[in-house]
Structures are given as structure tokens and as C-alpha cells.
mmCIF file as Biopython writes it, N, C-alpha, C and O atoms, coordinates in Angstrom:
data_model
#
loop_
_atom_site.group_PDB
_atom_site.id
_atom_site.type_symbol
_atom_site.label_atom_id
_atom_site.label_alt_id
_atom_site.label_comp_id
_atom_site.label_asym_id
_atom_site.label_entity_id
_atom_site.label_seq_id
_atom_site.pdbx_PDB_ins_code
_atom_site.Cartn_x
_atom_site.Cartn_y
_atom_site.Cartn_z
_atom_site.occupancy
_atom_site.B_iso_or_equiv
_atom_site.auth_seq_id
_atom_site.auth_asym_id
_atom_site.pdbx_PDB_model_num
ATOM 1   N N  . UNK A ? 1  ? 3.939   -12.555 -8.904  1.0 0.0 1  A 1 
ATOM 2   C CA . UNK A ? 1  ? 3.497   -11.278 -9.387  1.0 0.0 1  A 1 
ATOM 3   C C  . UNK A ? 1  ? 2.458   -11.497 -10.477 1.0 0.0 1  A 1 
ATOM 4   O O  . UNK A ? 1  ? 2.466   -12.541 -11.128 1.0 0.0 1  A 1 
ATOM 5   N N  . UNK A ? 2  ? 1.681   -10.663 -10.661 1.0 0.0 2  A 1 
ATOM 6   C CA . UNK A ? 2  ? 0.827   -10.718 -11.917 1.0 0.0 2  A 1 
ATOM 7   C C  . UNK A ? 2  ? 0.452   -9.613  -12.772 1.0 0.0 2  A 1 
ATOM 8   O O  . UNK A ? 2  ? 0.687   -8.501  -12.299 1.0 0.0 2  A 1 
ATOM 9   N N  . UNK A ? 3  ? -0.046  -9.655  -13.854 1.0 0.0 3  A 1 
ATOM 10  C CA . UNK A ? 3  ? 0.398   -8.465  -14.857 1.0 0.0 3  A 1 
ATOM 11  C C  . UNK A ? 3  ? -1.440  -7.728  -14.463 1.0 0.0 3  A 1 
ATOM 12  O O  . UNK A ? 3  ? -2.538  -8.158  -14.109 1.0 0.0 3  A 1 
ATOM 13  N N  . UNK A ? 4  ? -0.860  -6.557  -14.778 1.0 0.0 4  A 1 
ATOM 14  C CA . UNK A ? 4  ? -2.184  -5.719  -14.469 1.0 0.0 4  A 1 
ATOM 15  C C  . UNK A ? 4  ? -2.237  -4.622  -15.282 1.0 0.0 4  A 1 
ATOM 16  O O  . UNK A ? 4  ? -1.082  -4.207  -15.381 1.0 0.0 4  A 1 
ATOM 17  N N  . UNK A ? 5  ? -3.006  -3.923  -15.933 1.0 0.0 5  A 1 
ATOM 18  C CA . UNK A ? 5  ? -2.910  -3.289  -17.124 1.0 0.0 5  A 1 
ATOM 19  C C  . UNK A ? 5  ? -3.591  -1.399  -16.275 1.0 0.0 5  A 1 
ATOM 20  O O  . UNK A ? 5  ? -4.777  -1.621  -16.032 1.0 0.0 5  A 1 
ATOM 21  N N  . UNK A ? 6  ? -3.347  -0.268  -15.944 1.0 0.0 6  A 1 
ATOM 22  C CA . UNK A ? 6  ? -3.037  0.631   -15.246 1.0 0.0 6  A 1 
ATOM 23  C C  . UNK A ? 6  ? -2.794  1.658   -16.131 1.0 0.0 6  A 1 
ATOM 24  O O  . UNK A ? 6  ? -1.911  1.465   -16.967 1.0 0.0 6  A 1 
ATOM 25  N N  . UNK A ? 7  ? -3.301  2.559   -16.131 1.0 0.0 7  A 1 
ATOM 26  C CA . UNK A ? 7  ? -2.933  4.384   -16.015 1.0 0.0 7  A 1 
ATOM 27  C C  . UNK A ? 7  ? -2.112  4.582   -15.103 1.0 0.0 7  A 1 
ATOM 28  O O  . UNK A ? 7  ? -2.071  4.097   -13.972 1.0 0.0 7  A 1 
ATOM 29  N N  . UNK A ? 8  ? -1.141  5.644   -15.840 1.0 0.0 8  A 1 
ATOM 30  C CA . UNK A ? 8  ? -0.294  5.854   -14.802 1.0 0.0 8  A 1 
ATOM 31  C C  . UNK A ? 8  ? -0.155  7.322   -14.951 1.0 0.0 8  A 1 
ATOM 32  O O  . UNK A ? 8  ? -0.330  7.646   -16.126 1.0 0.0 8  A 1 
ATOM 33  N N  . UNK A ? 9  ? 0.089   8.279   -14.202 1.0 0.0 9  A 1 
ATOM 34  C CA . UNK A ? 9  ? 1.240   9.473   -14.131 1.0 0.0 9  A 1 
ATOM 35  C C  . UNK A ? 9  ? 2.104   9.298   -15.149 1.0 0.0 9  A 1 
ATOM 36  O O  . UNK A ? 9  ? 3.112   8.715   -14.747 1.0 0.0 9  A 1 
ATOM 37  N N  . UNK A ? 10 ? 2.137   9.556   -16.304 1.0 0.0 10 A 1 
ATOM 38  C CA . UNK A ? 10 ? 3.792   9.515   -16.965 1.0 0.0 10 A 1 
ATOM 39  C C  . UNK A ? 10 ? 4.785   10.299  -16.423 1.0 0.0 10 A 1 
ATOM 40  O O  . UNK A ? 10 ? 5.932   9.854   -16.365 1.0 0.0 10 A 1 
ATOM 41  N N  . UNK A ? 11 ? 4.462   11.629  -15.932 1.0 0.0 11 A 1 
ATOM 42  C CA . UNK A ? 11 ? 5.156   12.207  -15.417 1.0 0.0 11 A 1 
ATOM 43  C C  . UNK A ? 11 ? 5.777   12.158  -14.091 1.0 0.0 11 A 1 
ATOM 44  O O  . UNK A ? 11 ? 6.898   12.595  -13.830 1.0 0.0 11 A 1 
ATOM 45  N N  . UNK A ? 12 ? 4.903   11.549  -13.205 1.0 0.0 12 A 1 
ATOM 46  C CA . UNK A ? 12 ? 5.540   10.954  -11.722 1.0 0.0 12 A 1 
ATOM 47  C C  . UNK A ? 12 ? 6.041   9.864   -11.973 1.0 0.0 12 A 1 
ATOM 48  O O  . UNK A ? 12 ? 6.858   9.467   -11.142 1.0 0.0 12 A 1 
ATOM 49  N N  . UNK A ? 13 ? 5.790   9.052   -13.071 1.0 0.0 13 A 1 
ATOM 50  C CA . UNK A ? 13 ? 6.594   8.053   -13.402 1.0 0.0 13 A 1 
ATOM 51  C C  . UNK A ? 13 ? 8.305   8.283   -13.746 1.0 0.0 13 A 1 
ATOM 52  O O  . UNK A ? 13 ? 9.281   7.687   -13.290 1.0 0.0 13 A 1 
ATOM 53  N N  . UNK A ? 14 ? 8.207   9.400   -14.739 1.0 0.0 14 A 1 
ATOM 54  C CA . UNK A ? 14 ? 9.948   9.481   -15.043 1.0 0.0 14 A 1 
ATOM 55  C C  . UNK A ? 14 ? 10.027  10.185  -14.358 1.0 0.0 14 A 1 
ATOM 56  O O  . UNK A ? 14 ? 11.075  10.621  -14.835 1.0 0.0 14 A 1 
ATOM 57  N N  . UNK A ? 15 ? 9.713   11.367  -12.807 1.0 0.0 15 A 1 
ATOM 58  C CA . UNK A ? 15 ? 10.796  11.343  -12.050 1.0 0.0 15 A 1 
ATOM 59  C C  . UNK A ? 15 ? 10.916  10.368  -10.914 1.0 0.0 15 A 1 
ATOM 60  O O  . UNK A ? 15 ? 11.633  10.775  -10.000 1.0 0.0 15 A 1 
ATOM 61  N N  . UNK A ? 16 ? 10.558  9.562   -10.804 1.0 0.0 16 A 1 
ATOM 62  C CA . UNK A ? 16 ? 10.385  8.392   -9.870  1.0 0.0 16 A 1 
ATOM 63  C C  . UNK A ? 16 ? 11.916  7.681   -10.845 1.0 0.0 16 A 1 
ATOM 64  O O  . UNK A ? 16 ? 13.101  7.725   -10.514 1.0 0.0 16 A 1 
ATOM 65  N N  . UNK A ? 17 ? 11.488  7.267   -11.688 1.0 0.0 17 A 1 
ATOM 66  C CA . UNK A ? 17 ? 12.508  6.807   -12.544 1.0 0.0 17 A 1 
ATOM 67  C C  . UNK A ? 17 ? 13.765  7.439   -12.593 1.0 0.0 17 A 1 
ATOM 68  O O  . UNK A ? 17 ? 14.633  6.569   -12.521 1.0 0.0 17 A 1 
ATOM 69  N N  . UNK A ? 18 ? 14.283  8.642   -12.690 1.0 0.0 18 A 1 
ATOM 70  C CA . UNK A ? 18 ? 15.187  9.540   -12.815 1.0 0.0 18 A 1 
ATOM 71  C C  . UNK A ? 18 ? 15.657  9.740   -11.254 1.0 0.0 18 A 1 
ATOM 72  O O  . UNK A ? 18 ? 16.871  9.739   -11.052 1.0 0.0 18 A 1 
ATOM 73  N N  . UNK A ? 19 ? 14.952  9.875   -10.366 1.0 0.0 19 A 1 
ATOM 74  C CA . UNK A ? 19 ? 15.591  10.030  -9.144  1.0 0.0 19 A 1 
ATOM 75  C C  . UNK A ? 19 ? 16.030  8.835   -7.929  1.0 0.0 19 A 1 
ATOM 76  O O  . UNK A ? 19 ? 16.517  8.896   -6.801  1.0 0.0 19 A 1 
ATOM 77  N N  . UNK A ? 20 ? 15.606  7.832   -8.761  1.0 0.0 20 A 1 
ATOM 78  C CA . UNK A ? 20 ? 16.039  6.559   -8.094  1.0 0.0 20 A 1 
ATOM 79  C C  . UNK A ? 20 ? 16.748  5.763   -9.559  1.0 0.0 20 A 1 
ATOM 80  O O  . UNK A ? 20 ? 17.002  4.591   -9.834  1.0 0.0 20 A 1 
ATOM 81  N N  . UNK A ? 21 ? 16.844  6.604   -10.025 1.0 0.0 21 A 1 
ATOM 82  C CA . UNK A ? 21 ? 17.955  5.343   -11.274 1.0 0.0 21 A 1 
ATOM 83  C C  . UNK A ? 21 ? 17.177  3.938   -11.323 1.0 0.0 21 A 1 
ATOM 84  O O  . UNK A ? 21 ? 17.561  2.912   -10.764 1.0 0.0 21 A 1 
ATOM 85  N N  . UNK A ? 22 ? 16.067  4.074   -12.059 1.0 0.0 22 A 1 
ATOM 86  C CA . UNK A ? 22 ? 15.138  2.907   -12.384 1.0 0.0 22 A 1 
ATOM 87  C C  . UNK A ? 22 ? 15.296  3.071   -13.960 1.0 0.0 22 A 1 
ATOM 88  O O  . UNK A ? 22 ? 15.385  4.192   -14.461 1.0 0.0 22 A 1 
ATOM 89  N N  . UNK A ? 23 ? 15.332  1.757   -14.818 1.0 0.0 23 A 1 
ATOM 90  C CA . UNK A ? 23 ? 15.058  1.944   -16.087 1.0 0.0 23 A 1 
ATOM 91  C C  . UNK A ? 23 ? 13.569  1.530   -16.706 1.0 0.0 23 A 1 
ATOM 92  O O  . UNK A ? 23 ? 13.204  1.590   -17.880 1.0 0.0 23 A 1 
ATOM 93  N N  . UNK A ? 24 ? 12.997  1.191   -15.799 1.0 0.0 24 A 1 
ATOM 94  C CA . UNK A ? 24 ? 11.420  1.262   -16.819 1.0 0.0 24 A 1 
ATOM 95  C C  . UNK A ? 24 ? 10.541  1.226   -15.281 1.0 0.0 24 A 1 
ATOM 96  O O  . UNK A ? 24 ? 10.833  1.039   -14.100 1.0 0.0 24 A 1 
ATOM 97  N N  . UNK A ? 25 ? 8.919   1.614   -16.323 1.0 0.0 25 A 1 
ATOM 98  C CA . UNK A ? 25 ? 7.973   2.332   -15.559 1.0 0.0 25 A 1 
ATOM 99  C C  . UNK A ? 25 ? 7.286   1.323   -14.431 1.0 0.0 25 A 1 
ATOM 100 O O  . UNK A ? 25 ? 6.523   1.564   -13.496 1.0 0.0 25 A 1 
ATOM 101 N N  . UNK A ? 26 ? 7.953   -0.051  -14.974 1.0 0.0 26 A 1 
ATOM 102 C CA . UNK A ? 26 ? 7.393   -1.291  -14.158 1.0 0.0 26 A 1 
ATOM 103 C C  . UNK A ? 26 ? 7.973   -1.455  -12.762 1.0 0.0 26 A 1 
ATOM 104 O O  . UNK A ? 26 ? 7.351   -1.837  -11.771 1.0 0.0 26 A 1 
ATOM 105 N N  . UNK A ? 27 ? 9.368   -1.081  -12.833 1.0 0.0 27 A 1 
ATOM 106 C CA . UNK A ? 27 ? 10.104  -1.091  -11.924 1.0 0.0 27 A 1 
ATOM 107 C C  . UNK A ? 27 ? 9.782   0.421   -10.524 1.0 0.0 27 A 1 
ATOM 108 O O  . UNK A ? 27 ? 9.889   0.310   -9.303  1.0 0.0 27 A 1 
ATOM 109 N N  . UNK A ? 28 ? 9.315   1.917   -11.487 1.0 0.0 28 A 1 
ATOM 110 C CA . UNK A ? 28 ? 9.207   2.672   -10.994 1.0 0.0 28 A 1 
ATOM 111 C C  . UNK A ? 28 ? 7.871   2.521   -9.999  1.0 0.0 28 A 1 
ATOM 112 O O  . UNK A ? 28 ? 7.719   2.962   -8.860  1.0 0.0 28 A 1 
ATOM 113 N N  . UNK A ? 29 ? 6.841   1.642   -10.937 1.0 0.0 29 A 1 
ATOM 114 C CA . UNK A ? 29 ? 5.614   1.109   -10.148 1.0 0.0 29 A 1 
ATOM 115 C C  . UNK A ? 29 ? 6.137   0.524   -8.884  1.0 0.0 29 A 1 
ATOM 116 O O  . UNK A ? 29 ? 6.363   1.213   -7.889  1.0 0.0 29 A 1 
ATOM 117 N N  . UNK A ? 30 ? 6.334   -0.822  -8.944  1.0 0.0 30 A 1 
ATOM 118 C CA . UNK A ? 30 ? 6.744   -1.511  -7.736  1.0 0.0 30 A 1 
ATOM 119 C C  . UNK A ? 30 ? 7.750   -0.628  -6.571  1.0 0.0 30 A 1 
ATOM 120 O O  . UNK A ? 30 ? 7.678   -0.671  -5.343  1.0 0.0 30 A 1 
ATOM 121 N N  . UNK A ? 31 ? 8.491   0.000   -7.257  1.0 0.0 31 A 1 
ATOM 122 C CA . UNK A ? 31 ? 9.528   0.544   -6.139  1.0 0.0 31 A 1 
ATOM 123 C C  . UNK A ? 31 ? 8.982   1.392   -5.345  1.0 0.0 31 A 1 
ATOM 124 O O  . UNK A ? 31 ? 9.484   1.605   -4.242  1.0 0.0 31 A 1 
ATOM 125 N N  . UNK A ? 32 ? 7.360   2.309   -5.944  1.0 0.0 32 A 1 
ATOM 126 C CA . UNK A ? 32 ? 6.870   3.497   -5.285  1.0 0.0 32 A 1 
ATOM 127 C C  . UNK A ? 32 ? 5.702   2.260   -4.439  1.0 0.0 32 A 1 
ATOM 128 O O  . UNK A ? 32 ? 5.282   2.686   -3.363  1.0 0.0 32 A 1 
ATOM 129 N N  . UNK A ? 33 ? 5.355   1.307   -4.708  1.0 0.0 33 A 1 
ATOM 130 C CA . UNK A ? 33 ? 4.256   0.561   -4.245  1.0 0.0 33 A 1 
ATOM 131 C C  . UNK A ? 33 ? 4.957   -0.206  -2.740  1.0 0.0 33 A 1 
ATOM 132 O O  . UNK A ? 33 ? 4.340   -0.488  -1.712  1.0 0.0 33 A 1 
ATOM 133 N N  . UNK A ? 34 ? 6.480   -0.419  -3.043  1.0 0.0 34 A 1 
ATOM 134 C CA . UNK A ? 34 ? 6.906   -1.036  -1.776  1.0 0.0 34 A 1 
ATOM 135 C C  . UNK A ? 34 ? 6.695   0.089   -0.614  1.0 0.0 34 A 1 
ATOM 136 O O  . UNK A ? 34 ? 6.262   0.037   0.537   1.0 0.0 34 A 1 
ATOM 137 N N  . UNK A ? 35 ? 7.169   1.066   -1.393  1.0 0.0 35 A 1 
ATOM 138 C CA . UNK A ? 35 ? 7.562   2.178   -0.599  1.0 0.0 35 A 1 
ATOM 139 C C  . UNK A ? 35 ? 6.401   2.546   0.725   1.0 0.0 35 A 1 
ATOM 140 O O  . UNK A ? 35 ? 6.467   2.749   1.937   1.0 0.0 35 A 1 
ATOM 141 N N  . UNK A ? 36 ? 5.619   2.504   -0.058  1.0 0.0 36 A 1 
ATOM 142 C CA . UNK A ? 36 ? 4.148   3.089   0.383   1.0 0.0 36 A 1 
ATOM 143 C C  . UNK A ? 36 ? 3.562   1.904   1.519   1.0 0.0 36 A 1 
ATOM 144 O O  . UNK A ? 36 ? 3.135   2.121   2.653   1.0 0.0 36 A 1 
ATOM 145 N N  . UNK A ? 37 ? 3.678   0.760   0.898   1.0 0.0 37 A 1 
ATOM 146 C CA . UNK A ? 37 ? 3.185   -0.306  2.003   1.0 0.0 37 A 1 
ATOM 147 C C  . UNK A ? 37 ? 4.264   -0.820  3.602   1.0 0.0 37 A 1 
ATOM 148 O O  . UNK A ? 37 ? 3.913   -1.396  4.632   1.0 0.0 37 A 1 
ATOM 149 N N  . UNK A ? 38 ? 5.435   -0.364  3.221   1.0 0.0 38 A 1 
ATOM 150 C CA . UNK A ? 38 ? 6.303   -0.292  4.383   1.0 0.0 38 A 1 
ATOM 151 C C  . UNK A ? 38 ? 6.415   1.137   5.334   1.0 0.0 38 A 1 
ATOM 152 O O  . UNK A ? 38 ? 7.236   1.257   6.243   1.0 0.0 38 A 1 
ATOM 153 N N  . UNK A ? 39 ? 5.643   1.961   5.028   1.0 0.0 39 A 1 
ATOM 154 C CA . UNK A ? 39 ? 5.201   2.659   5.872   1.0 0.0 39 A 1 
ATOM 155 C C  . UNK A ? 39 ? 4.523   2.830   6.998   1.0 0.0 39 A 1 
ATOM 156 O O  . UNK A ? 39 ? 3.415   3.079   6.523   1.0 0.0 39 A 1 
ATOM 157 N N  . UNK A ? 40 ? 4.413   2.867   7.942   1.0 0.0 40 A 1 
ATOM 158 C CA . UNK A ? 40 ? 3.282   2.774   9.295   1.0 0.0 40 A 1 
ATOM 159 C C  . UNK A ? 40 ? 2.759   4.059   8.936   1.0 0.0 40 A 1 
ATOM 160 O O  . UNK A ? 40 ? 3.114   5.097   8.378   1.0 0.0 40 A 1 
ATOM 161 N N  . UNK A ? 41 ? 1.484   3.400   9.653   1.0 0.0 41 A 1 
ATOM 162 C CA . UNK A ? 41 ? 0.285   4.442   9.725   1.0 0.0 41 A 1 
ATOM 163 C C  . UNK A ? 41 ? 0.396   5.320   10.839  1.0 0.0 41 A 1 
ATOM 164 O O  . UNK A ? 41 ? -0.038  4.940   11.927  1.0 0.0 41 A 1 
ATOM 165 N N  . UNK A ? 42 ? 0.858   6.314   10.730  1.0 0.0 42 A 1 
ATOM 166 C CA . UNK A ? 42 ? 0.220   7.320   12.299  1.0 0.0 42 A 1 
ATOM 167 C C  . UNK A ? 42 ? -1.419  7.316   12.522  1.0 0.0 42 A 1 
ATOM 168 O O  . UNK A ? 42 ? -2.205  7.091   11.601  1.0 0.0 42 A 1 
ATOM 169 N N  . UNK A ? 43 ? -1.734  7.542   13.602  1.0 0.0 43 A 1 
ATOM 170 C CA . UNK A ? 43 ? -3.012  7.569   14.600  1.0 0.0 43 A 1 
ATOM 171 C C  . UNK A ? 43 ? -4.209  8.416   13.303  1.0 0.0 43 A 1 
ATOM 172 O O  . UNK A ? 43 ? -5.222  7.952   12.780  1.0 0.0 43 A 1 
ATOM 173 N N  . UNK A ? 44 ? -3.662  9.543   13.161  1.0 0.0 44 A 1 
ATOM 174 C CA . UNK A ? 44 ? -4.594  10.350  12.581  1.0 0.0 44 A 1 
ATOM 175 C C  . UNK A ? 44 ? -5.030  9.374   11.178  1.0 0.0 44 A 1 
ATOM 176 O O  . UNK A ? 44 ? -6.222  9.259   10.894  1.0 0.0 44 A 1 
ATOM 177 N N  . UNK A ? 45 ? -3.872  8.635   10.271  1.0 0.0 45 A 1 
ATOM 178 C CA . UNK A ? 45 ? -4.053  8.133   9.295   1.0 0.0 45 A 1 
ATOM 179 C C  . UNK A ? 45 ? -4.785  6.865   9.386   1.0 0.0 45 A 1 
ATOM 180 O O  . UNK A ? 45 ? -5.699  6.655   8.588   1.0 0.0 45 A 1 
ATOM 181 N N  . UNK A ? 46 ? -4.451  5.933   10.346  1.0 0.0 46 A 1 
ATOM 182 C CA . UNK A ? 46 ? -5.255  5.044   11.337  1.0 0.0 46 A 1 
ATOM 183 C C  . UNK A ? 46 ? -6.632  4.985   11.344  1.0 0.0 46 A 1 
ATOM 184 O O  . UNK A ? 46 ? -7.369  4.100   10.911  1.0 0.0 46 A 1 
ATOM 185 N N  . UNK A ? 47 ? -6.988  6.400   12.079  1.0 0.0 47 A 1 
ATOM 186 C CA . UNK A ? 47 ? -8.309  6.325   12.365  1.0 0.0 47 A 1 
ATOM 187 C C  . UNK A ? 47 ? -8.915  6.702   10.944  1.0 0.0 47 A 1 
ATOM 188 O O  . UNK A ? 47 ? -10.003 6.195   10.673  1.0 0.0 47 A 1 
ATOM 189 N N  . UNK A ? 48 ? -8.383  7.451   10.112  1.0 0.0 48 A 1 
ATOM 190 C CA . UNK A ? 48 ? -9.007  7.817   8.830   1.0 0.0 48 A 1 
ATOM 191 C C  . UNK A ? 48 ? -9.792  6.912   7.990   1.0 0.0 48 A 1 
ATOM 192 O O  . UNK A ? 48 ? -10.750 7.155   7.256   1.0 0.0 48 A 1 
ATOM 193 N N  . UNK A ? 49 ? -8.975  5.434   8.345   1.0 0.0 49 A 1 
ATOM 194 C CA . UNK A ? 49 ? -9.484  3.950   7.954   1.0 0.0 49 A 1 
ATOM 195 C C  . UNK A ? 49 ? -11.077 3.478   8.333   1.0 0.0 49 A 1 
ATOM 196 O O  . UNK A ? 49 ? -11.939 2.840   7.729   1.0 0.0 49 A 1 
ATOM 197 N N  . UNK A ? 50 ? -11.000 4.100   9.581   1.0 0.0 50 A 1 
ATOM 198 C CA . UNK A ? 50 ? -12.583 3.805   10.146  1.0 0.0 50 A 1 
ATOM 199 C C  . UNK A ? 50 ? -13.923 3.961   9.056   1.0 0.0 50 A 1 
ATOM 200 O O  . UNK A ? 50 ? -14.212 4.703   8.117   1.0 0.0 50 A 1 
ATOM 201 N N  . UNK A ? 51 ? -14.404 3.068   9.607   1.0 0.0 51 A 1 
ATOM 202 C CA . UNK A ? 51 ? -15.238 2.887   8.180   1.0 0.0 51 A 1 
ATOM 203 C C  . UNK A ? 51 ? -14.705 1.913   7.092   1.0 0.0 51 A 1 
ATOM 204 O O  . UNK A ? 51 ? -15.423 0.995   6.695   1.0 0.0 51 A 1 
ATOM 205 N N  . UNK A ? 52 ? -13.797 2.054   6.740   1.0 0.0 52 A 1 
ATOM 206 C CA . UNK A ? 52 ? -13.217 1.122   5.630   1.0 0.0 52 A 1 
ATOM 207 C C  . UNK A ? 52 ? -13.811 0.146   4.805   1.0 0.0 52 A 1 
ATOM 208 O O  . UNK A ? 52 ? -13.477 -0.091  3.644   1.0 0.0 52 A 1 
ATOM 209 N N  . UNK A ? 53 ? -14.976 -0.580  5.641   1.0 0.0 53 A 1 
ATOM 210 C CA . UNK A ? 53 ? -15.128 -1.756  5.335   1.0 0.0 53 A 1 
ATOM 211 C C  . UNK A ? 53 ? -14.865 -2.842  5.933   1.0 0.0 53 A 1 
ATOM 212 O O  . UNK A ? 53 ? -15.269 -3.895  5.438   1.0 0.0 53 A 1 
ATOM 213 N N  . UNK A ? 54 ? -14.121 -2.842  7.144   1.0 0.0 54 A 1 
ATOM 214 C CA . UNK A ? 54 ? -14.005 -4.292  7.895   1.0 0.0 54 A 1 
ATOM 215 C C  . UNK A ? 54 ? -14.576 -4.715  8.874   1.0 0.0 54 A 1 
ATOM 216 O O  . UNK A ? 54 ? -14.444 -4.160  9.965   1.0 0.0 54 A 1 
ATOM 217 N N  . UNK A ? 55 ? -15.206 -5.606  8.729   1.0 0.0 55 A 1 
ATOM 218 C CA . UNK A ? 55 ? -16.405 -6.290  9.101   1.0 0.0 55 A 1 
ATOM 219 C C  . UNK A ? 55 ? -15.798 -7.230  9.750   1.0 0.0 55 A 1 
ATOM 220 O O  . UNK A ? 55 ? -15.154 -7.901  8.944   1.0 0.0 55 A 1 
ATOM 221 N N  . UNK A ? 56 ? -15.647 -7.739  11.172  1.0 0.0 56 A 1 
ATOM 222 C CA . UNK A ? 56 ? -15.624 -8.817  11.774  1.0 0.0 56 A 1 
ATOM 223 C C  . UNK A ? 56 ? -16.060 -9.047  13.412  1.0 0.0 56 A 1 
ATOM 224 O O  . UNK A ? 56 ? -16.410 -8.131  14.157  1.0 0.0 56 A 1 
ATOM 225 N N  . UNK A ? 57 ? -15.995 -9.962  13.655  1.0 0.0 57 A 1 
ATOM 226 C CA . UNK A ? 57 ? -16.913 -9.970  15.130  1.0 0.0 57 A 1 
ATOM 227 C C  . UNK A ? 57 ? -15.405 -10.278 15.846  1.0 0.0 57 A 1 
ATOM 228 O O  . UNK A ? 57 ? -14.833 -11.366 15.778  1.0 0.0 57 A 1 
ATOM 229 N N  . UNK A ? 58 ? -14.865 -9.016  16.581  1.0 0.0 58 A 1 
ATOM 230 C CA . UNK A ? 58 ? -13.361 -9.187  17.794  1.0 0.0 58 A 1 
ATOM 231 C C  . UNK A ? 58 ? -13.668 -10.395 18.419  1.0 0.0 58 A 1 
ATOM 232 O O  . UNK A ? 58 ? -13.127 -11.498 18.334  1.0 0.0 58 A 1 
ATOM 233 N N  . UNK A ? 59 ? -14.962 -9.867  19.284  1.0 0.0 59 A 1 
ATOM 234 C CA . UNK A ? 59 ? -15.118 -11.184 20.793  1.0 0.0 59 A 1 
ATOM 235 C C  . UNK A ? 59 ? -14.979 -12.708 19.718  1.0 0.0 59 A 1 
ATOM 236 O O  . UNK A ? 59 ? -14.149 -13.555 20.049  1.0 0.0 59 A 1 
ATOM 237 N N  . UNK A ? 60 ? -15.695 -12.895 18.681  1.0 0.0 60 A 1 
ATOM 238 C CA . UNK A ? 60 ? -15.303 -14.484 18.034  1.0 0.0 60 A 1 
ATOM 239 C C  . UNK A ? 60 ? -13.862 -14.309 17.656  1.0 0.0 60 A 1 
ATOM 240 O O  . UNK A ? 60 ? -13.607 -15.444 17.254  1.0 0.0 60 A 1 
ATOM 241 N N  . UNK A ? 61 ? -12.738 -13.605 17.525  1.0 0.0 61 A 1 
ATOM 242 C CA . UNK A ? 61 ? -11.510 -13.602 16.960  1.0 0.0 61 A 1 
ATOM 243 C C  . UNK A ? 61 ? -10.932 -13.811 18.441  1.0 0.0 61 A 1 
ATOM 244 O O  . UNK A ? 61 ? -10.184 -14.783 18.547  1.0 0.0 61 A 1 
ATOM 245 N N  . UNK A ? 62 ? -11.129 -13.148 19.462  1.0 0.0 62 A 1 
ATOM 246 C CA . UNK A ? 62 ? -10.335 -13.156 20.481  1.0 0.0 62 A 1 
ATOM 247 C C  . UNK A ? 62 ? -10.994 -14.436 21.062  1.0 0.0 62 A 1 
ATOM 248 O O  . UNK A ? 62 ? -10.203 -14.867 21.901  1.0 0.0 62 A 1 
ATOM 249 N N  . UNK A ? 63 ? -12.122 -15.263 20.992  1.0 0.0 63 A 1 
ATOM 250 C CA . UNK A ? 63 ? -12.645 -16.479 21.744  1.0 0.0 63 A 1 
ATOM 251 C C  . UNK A ? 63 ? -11.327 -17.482 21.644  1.0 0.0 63 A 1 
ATOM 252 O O  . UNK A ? 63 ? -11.414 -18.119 22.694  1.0 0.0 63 A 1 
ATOM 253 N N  . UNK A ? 64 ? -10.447 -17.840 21.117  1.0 0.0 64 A 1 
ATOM 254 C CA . UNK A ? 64 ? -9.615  -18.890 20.854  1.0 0.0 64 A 1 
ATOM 255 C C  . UNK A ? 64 ? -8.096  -18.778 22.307  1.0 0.0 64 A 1 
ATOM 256 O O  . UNK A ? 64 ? -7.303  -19.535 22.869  1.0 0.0 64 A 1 
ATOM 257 N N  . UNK A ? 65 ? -8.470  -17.358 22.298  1.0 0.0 65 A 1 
ATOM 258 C CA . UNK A ? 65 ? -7.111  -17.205 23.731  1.0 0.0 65 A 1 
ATOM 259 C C  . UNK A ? 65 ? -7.636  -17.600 24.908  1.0 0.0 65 A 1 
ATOM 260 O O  . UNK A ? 65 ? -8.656  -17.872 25.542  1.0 0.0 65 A 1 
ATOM 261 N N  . UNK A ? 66 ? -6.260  -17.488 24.903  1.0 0.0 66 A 1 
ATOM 262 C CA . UNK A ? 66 ? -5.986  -17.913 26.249  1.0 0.0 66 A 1 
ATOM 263 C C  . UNK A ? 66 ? -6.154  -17.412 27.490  1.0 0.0 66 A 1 
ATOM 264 O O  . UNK A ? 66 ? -5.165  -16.708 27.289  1.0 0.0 66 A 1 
ATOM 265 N N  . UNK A ? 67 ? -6.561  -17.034 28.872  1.0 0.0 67 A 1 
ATOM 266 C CA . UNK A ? 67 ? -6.684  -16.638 29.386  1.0 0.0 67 A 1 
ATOM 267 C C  . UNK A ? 67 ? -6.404  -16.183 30.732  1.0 0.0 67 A 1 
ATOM 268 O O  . UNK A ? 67 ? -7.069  -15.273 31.226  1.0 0.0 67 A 1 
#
């Protein structure tokens, strides 16, 4: 882990805190951050990504299979 210095919500912080019985705002961070990344994306949210920024060439990623 590494320390990162952040604005936060104080207020989405203590009920994040209060409704999951967390005692500090570090913990309320990570617990809402797992939360969020173990989520799947539906289609609509998916495609929303387009654009994003990712840059790579498929046909050189897929050249290594098998066939």
C-alpha cells in the first residue's frame, strides 16, 4: 500500500464509517475503493469507456495464439 494525501467527502466519509462500523476515514477509503473495483461493468458502462485512452494494436496482441 502507499500513502497518498486526498480530499475527501467528510461527510460520505462518516456515513460510510457509521454504516459499516469502520473506525477511521482510512479504512472507510479502502472499504468504498474495494467496493467499487469488484464490481462488473454492464455494457452501457463498458462502452462509456470508449475513448478512454487505450491504445494498443489487438492483431499484435492476438499474433502469439494459437490457431
Amino acid at each position: 500500500m502507499t500513502r497518498t494525501n486526498i480530499d475527501i467527502d467528510d461527510h460520505a466519509c462518516e456515513v460510510v464509517m457509521r454504516r459499516f462500523h469502520l473506525t477511521s476515514k482510512r479504512d472507510a477509503v479502502n472499504f468504498a475503493l474495494r467496493n467499487l473495483a469488484q464490481e462488473a461493468l454492464d455494457l452501457k458502462a463498458a462502452r462509456g469507456l470508449r475513448g478512454s485512452g487505450w491504445d494498443a494494436d489487438l492483431d499484435e496482441l492476438r499474433s502469439d495464439r494459437v490457431q
